[in-house]
C-alpha positions as CSV (number, residue, x, y, z in Angstrom):
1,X,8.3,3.6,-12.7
2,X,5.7,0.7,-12.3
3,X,8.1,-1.5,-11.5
4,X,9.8,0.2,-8.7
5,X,6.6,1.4,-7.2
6,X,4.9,-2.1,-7.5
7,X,8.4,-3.3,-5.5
8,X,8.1,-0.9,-3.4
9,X,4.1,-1.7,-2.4
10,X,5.2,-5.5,-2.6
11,X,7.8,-4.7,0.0
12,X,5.2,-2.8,2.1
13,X,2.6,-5.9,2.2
14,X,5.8,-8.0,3.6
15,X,6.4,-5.6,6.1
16,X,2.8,-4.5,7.0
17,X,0.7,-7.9,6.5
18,X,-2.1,-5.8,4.4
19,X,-4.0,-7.5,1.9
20,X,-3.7,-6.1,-1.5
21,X,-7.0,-5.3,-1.2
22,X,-7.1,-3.5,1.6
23,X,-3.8,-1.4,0.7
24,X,-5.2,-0.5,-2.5
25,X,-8.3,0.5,-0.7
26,X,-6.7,2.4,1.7
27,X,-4.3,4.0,-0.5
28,X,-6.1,4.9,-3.3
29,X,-10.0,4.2,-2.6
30,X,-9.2,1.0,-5.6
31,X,-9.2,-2.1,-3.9
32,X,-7.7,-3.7,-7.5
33,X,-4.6,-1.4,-7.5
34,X,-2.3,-3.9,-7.2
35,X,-4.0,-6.8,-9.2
36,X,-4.0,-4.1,-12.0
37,X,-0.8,-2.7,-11.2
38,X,0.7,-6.7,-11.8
39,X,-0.9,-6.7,-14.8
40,X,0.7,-3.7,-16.7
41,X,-1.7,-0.5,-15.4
42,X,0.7,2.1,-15.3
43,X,-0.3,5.4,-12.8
44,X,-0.4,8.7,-13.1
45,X,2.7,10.6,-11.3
46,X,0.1,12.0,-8.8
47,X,-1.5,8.8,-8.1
48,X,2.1,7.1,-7.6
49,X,3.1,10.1,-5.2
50,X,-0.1,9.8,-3.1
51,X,0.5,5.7,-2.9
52,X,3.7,6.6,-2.0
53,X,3.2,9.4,0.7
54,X,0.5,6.8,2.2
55,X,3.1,4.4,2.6
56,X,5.7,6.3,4.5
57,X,2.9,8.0,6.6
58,X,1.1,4.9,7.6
59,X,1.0,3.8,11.3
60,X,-0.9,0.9,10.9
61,X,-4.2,-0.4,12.4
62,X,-5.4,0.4,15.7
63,X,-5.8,-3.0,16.5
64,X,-1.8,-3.4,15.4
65,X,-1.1,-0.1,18.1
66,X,-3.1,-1.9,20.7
67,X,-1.1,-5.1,21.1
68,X,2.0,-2.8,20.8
69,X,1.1,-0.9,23.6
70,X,0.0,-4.3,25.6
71,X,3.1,-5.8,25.0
């Protein structure tokens, strides 16, 4: 399951630009979720469902909604 789920978040920071950082801050208030995640930290199901809901429910930044809208 770690494996998929850290494909799936790598796929995500392609896609979205996020820093690892940041996703893991935003998805799960742990800015070294993916660091640890690389490095063999396996989740709990409910913490892999909640990065995982985050990720299909995110609309990005305002700021990336703003140059949307003004292009």
């Amino acid at each position: 399951m770690t494996t998929d789920l850290l494909a799936e978040i790598r796929s995500f920071l392609t896609e979205t630009g996020l820093a690892p950082s940041r996703f893991g801050r935003l998805a799960a208030n742990d800015p070294h979720l993916v660091s640890d995640l690389e490095s063999g930290r396996s989740p709990t199901f409910r913490k892999a469902e909640a990065i995982r809901r985050f990720m299909s429910g995110y609309q990005g930044s305002r700021f990336d909604r703003v140059a949307e809208i003004a292009a």
